[in-house]
C-alpha positions as CSV (number, residue, x, y, z in Angstrom):
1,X,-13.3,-40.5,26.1
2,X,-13.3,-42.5,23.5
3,X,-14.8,-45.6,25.1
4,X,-17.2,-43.7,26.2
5,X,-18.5,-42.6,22.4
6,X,-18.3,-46.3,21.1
7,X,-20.2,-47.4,24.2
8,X,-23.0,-44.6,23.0
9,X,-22.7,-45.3,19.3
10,X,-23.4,-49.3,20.2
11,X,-26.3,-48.3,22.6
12,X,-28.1,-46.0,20.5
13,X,-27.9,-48.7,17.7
14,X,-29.1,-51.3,20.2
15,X,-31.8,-49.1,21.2
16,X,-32.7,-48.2,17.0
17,X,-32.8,-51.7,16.4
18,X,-34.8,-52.8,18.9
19,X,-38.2,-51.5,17.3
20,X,-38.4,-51.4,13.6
21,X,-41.8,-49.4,13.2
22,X,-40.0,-46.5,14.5
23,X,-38.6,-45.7,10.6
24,X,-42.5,-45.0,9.1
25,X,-42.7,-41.5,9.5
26,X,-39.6,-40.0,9.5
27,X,-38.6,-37.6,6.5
28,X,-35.4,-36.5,5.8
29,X,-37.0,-33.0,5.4
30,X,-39.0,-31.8,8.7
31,X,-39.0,-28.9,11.4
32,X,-37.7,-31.5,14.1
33,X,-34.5,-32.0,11.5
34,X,-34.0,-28.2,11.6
35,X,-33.7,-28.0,15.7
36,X,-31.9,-30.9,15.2
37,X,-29.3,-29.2,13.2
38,X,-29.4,-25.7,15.1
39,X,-28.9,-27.2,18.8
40,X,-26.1,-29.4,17.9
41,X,-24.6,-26.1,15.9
42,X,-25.3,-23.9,19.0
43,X,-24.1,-26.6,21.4
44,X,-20.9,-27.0,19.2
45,X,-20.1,-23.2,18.3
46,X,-20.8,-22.6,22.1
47,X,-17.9,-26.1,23.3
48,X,-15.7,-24.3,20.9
49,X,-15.3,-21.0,21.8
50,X,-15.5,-21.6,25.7
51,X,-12.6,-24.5,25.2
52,X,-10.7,-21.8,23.1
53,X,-10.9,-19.7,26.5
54,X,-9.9,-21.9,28.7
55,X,-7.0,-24.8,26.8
56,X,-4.1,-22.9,25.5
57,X,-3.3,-23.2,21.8
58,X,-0.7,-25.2,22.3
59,X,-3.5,-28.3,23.1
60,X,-5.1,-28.0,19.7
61,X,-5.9,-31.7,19.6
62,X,-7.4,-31.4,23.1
63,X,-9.7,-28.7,21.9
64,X,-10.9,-30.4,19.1
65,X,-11.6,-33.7,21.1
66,X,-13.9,-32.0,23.1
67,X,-15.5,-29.5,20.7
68,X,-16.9,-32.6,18.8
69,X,-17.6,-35.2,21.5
70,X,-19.7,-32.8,23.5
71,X,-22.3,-32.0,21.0
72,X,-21.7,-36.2,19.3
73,X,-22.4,-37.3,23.1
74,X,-25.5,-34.9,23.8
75,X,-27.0,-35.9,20.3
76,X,-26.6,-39.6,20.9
77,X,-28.1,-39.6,24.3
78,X,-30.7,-37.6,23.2
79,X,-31.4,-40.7,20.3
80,X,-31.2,-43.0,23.6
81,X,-33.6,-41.2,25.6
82,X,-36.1,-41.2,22.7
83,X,-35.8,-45.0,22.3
84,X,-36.1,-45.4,25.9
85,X,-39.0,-43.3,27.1
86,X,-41.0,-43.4,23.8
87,X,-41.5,-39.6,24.0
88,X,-40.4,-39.3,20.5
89,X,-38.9,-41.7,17.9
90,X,-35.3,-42.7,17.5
91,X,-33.7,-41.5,14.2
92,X,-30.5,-42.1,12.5
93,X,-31.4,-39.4,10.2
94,X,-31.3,-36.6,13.3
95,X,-27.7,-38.0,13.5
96,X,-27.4,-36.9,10.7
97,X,-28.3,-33.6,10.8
98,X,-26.8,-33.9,14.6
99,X,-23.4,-34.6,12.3
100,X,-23.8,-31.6,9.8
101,X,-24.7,-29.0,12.7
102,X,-22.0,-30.0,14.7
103,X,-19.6,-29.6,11.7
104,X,-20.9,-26.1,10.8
105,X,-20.4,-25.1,14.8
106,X,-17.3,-25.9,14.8
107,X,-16.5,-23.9,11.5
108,X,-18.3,-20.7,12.4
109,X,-16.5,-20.6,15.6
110,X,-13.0,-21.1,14.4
């Protein structure tokens, strides 16, 4: 699994380098940062509680391991995608809020 993240991480950076004009309009404050940060919540509250169902607590390390790589993996193929089919612009600062919603799933759901 983790092979699988670095291979995304070093894609999505390949993909965000390749075209430098993509950076012009992108503030740190807009309504796309907002979804950003709600999906990756939702998608990380939802990973959490339906991993809590189904590993024992006994596997707490298991649980965690996929309660952050889901959401991580869907937000960094979604940065892919953008670069890819130029149907929207690649941004580390959705990461970011990616990163921060993800966090605050996981803490609302344990």
């Amino acid at each position: 699994m983790r092979k699988l993240l670095i291979v995304l991480i070093i894609l999505s950076f390949i993909t965000i380098s390749g075209n430098e004009a993509i950076f012009v309009n992108d503030p740190f404050f807009s309504p796309d940062k907002i979804d950003h940060f709600f999906t990756a919540m939702a998608i990380a509250a939802g990973t959490s509680v339906l991993t809590s169902i189904i590993i024992n607590d006994s596997d707490s390390n298991l649980k965690i391991g996929i309660d952050v790589s889901v959401p991580l993996t869907l937000s960094i193929i979604k940065e892919i995608y953008d670069g890819v089919s130029k149907t929207g612009e690649v941004s580390y600062k959705d990461l970011i809020y990616d990163f921060v919603g993800l966090t605050a799933g996981i803490l609302i759901a344990r």
